[in-house]
Z-matrix of the N, CA and C atoms (Angstrom, degrees):
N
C 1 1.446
C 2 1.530 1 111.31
N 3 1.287 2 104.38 1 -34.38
C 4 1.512 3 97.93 2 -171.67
C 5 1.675 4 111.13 3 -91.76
N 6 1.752 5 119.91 4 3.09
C 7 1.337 6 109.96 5 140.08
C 8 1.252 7 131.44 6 -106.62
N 9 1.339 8 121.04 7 32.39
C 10 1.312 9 133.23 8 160.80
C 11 2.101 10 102.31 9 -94.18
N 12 1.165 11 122.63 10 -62.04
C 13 1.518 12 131.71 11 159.97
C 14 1.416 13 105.67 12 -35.32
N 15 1.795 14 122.97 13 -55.12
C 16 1.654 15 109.25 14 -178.69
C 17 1.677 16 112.24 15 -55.48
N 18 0.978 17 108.84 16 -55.24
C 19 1.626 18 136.25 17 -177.92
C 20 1.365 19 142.93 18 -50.60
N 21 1.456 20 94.63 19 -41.70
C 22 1.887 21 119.61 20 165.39
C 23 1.175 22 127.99 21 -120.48
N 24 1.333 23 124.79 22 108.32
C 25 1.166 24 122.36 23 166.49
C 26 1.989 25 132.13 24 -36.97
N 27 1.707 26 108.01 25 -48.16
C 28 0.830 27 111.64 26 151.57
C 29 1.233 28 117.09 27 -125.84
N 30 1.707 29 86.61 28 -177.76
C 31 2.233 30 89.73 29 179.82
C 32 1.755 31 91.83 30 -149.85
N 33 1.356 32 72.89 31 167.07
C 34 2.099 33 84.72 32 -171.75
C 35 1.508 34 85.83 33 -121.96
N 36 1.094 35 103.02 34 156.95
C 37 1.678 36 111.06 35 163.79
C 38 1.669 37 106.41 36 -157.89
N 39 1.135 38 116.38 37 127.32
C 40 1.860 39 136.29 38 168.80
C 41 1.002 40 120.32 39 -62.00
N 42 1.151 41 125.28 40 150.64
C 43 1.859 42 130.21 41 139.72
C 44 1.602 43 100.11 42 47.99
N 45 1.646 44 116.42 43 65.90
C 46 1.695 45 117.47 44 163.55
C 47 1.062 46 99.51 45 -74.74
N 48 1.400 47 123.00 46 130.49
C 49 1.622 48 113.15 47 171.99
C 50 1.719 49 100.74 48 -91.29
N 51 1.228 50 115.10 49 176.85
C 52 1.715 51 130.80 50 -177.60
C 53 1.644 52 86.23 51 -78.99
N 54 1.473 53 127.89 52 124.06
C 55 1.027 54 152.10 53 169.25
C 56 1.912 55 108.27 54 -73.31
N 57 1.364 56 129.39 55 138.39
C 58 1.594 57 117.36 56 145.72
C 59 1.153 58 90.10 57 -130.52
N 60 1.805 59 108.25 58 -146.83
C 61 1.328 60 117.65 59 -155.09
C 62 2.074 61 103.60 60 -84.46
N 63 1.477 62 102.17 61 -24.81
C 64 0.880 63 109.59 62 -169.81
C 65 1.354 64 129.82 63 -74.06
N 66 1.529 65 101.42 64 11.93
C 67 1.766 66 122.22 65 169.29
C 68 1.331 67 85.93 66 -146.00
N 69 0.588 68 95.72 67 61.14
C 70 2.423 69 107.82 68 157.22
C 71 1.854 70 102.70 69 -64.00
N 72 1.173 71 100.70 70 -47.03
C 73 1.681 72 103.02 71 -169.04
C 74 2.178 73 113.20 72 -68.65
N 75 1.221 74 87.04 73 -37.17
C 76 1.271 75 86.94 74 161.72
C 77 1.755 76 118.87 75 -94.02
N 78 1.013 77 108.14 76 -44.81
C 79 2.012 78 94.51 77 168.51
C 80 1.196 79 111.96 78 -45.84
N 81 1.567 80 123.33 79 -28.01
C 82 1.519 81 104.88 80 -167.98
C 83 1.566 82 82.76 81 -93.84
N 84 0.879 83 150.71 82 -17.61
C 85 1.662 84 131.60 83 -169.69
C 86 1.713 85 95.01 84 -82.84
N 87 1.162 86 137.86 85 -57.89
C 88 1.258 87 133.79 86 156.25
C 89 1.240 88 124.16 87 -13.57
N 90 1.673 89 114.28 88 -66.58
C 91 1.442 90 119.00 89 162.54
C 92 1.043 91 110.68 90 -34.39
N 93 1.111 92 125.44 91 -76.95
C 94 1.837 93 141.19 92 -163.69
C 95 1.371 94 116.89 93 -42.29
N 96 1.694 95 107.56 94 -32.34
C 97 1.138 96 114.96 95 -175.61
C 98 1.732 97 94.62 96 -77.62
N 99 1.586 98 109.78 97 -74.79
C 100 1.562 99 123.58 98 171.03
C 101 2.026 100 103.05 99 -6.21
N 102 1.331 101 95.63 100 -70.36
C 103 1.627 102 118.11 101 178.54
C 104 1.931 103 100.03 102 -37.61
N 105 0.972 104 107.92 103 -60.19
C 106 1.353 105 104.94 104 -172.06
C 107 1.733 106 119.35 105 -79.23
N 108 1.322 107 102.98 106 -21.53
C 109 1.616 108 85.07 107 -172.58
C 110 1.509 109 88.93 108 -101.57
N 111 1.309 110 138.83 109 12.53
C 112 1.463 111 149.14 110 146.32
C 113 1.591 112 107.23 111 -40.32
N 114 1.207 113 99.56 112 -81.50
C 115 1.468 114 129.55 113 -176.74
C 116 1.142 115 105.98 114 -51.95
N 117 1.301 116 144.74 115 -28.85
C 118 1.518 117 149.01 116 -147.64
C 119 1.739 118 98.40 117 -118.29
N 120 1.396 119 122.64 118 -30.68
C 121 1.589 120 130.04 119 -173.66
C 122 1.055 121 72.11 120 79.96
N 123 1.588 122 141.98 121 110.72
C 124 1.517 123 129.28 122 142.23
C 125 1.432 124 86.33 123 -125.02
N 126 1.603 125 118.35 124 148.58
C 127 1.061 126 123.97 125 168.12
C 128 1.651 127 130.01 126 -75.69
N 129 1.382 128 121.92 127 115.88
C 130 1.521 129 104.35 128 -172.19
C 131 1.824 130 116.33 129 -104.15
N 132 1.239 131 95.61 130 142.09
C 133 1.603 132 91.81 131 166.95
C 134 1.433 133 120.43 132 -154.99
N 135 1.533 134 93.85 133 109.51
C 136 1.413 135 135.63 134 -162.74
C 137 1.316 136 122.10 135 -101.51
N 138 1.736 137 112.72 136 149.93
C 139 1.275 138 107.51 137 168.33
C 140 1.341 139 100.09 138 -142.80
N 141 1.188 140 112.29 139 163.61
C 142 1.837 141 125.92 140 -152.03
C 143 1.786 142 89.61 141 -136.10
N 144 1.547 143 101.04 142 170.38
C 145 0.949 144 105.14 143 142.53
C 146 1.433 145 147.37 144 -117.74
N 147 1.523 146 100.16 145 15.55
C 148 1.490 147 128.25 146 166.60
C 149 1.653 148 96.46 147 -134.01
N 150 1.530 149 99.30 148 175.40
C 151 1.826 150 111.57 149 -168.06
C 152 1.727 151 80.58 150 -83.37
N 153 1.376 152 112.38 151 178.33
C 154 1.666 153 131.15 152 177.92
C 155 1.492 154 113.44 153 -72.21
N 156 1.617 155 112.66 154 -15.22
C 157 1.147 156 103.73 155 175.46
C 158 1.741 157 138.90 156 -74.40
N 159 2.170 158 84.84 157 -30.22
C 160 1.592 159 112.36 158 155.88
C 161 1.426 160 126.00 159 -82.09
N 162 1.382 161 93.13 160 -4.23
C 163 1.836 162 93.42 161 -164.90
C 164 1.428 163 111.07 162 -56.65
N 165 1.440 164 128.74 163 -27.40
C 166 1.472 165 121.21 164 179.85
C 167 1.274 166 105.15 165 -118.14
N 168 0.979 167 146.90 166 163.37
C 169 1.460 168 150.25 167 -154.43
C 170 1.459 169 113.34 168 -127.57
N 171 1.578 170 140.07 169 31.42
C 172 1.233 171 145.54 170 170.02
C 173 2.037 172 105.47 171 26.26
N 174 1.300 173 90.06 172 149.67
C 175 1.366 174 125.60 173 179.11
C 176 2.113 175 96.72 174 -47.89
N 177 1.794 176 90.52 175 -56.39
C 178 1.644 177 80.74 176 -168.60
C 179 1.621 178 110.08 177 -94.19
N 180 1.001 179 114.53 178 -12.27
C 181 1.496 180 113.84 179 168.54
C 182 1.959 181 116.89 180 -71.90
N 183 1.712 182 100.30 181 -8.20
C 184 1.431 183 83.42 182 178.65
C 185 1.852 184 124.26 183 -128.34
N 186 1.511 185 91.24 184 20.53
C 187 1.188 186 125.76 185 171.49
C 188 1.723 187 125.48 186 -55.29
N 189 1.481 188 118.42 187 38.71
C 190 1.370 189 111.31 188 -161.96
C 191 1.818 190 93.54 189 -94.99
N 192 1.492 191 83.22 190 -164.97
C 193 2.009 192 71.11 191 -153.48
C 194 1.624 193 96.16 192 -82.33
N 195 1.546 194 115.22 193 5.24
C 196 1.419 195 92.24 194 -161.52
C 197 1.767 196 104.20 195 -90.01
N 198 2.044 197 103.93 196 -7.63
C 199 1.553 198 103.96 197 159.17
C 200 1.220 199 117.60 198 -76.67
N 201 1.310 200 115.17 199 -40.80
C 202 1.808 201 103.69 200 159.08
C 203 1.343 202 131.87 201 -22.51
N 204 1.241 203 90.07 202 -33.63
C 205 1.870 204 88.35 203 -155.98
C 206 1.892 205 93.35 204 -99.49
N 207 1.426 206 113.92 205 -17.62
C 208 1.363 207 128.04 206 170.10
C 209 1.477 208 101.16 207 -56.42
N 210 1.436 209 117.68 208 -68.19
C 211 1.100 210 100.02 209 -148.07
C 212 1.517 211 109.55 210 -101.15
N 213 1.789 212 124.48 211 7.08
C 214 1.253 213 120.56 212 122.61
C 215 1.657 214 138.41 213 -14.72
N 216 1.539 215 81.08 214 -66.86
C 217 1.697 216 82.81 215 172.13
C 218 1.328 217 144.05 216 -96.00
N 219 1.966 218 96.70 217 2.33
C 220 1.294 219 98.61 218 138.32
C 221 1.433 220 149.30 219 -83.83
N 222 1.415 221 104.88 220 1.03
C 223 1.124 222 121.79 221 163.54
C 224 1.739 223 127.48 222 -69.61
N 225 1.766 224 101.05 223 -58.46
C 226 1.271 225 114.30 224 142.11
C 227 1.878 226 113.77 225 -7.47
N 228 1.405 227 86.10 226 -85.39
C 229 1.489 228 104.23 227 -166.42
C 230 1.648 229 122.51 228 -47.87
N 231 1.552 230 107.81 229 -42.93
C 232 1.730 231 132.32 230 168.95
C 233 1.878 232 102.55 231 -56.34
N 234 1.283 233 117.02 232 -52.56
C 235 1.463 234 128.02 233 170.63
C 236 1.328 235 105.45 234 -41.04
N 237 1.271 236 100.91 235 -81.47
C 238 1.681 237 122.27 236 -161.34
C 239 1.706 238 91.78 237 -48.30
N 240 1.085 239 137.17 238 -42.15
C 241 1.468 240 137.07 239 -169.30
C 242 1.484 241 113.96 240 -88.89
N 243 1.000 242 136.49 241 4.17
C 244 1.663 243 153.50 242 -169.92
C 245 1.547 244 113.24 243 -130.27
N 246 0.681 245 85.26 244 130.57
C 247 2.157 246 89.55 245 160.23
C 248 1.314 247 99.31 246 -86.37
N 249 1.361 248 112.51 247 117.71
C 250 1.752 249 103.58 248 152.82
C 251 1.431 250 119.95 249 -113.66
N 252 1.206 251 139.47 250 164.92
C 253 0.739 252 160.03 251 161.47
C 254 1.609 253 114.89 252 -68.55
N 255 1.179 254 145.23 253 167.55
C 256 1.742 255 118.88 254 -168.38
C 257 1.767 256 93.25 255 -110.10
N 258 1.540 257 126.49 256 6.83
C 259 1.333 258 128.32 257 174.42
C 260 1.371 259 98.71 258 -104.23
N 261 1.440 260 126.40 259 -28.17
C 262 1.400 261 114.08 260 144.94
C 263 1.341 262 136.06 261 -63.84
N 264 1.003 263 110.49 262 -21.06
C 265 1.686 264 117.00 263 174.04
C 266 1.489 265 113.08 264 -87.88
N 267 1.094 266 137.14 265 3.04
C 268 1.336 267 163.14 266 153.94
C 269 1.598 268 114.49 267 -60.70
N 270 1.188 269 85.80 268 -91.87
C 271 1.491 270 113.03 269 167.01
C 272 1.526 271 118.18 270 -38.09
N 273 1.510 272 108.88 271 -44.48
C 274 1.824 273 106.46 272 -177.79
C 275 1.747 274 104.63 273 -76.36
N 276 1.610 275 122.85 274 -32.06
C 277 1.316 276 122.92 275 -175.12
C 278 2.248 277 106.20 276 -66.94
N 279 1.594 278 84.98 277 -45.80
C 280 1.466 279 82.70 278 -173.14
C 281 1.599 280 126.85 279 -68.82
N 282 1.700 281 104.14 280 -9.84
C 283 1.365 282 118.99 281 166.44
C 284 1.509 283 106.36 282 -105.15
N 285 1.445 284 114.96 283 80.74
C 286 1.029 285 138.64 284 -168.62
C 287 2.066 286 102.21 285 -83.81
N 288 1.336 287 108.60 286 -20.52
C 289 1.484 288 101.69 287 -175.13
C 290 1.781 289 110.46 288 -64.09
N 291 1.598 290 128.50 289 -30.38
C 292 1.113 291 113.83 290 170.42
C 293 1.470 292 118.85 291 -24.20
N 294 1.693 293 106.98 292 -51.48
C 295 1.322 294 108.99 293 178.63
C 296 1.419 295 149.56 294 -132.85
N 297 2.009 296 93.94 295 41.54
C 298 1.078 297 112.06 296 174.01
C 299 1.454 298 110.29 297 -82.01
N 300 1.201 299 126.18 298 -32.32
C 301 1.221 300 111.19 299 -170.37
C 302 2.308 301 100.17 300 110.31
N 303 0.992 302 118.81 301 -9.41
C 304 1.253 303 139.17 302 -167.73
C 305 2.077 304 109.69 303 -52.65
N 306 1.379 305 91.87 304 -26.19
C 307 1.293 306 100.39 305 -168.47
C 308 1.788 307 101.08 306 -89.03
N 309 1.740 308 90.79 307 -38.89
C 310 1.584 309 99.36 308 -178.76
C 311 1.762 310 112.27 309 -49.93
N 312 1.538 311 95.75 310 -71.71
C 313 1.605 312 111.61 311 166.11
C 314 1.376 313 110.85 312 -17.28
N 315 1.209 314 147.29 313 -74.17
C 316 1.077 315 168.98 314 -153.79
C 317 1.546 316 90.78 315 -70.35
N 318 1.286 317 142.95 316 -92.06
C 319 1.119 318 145.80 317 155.91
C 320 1.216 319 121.28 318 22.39
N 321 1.687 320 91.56 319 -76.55
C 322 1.700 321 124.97 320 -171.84
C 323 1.635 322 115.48 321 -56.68
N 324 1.277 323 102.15 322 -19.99
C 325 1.684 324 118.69 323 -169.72
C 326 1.385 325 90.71 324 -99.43
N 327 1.067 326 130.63 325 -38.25
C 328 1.540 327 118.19 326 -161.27
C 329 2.008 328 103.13 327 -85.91
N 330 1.579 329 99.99 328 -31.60
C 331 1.832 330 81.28 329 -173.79
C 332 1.791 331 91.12 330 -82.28
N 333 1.376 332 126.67 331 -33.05
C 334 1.691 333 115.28 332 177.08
C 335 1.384 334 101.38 333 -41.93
N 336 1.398 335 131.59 334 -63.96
C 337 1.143 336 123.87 335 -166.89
C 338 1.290 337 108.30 336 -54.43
N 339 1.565 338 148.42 337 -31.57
C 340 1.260 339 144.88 338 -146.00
C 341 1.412 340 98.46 339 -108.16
N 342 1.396 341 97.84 340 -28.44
C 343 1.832 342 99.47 341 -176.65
C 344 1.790 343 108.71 342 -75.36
N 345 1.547 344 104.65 343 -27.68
C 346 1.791 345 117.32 344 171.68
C 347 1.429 346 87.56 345 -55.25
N 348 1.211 347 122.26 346 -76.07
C 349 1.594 348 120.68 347 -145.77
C 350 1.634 349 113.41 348 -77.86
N 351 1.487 350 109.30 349 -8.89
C 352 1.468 351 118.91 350 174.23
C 353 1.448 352 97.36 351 -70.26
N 354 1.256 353 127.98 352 -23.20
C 355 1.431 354 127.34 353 -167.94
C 356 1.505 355 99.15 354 -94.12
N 357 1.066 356 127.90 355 -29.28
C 358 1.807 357 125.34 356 -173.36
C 359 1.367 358 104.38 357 -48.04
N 360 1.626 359 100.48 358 166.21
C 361 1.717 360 122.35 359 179.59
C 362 1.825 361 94.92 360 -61.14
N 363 1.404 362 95.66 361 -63.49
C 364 1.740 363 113.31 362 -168.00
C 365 1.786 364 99.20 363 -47.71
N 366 0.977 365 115.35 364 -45.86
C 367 1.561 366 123.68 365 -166.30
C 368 1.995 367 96.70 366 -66.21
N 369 1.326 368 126.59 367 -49.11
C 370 1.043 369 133.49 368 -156.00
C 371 1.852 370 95.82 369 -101.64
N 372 1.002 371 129.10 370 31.88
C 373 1.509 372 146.49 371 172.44
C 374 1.865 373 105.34 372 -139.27
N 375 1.412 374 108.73 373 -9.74
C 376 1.422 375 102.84 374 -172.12
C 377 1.625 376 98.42 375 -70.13
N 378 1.489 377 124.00 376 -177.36
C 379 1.267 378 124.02 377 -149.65
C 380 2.048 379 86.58 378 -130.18
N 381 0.866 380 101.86 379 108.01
C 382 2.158 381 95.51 380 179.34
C 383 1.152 382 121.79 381 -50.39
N 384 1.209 383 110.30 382 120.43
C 385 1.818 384 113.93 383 -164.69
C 386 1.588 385 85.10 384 -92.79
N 387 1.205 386 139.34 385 90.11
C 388 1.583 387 131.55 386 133.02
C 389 1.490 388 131.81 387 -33.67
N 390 1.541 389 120.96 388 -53.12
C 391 1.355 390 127.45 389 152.64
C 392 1.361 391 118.15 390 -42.79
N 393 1.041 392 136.37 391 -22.99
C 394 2.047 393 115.66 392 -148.08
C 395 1.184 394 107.36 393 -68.02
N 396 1.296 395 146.88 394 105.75
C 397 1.538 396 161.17 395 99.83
C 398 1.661 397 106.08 396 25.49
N 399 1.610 398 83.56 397 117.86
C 400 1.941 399 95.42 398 -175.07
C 401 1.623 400 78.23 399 -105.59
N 402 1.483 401 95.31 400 112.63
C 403 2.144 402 87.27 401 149.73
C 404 1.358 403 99.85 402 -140.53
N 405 1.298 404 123.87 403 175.91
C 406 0.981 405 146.87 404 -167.88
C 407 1.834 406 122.66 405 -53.47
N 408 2.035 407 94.43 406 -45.24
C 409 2.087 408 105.11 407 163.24
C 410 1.428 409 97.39 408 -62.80
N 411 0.967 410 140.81 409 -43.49
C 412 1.338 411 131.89 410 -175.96
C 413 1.585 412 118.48 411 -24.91
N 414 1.014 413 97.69 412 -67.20
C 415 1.675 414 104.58 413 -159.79
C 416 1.653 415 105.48 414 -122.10
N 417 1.387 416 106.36 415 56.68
C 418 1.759 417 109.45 416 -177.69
C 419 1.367 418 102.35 417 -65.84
N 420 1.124 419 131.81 418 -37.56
C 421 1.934 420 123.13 419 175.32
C 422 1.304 421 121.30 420 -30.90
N 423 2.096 422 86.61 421 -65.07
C 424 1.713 423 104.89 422 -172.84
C 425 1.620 424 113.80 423 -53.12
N 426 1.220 425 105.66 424 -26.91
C 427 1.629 426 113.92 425 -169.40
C 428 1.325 427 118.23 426 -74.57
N 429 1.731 428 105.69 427 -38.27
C 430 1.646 429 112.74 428 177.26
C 431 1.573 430 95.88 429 -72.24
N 432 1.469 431 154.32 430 -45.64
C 433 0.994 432 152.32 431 164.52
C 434 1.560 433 120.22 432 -29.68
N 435 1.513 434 114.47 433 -38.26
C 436 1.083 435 116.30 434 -175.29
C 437 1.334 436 103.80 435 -91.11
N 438 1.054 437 122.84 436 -26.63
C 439 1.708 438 123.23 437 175.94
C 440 1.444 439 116.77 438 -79.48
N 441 1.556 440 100.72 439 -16.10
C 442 1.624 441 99.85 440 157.38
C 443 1.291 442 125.68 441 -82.07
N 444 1.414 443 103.42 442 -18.98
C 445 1.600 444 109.71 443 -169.39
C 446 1.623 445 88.17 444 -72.89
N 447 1.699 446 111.64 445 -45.02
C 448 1.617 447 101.22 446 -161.82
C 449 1.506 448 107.95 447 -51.52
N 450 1.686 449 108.62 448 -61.33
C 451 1.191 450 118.50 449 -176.01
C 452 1.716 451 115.23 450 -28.51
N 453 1.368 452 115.56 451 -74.36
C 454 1.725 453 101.47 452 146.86
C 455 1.404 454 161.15 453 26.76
N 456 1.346 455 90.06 454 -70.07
C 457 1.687 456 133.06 455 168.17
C 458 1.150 457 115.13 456 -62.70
């Protein structure tokens, strides 16, 4: 992604389908992309098959019982494969975000918002940064996030 952003000013992209939790692996590759031609000023022009406001499907909007019963039995399944301890088995129910979807949500709001402003006047006058330098001061937020995610784990 980030030599497609060095490289092109703009990009087209087809047929976005409405994202939920249940293609996480592709929303986050989407993001990533979103994330990068963000960062880069690349110009996008896209078509969905819902507006950006539906395009991802939130944590509580996609909660019907038949993910319930999903992530029941992935729980099941994480159990059955672990030894726990019963203060571990505590502990994994009451940290319920593994499998809310909580991280997604969060996500999902941040490329909508970028995909709103990828569309602005100001955004589509910006100048394409091809150069911009990924290092590490860059993005100290994203990083404590990911060290929470590890912690988590």
């Amino acid at each position: 992604y980030i030599a497609v952003a060095e490289n092109y000013h703009t990009v087209f992209i087809t047929d976005v389908p409405r994202m939920t939790l249940r293609e996480r692996v592709e929303a986050r590759r989407f993001i990533t992309l979103i994330d990068e031609l963000y960062e880069h000023r690349v110009k996008l022009l896209c078509t969905a098959a819902v507006d950006v406001d539906n395009l991802f499907v939130s944590a509580d909007m996609a909660r019907t019982e038949l993910e319930r019963k999903d992530a029941r039995a992935r729980r099941r399944q994480v159990i059955e494969n672990q030894r726990t301890t019963s203060s571990d088995f505590l502990d994994f129910f009451d940290n319920d975000a593994l499998f809310s979807g909580e991280e997604e949500t969060f996500q999902f709001q941040r490329a909508a918002s970028r995909l709103r402003e990828m569309a602005s006047l100001s955004y589509a006058h910006a100048q394409h940064q091809p150069h911009k330098r990924h290092n590490a001061d860059a993005k100290p937020a994203q990083q404590q996030q990911q060290q929470q995610r590890r912690r988590r784990q």
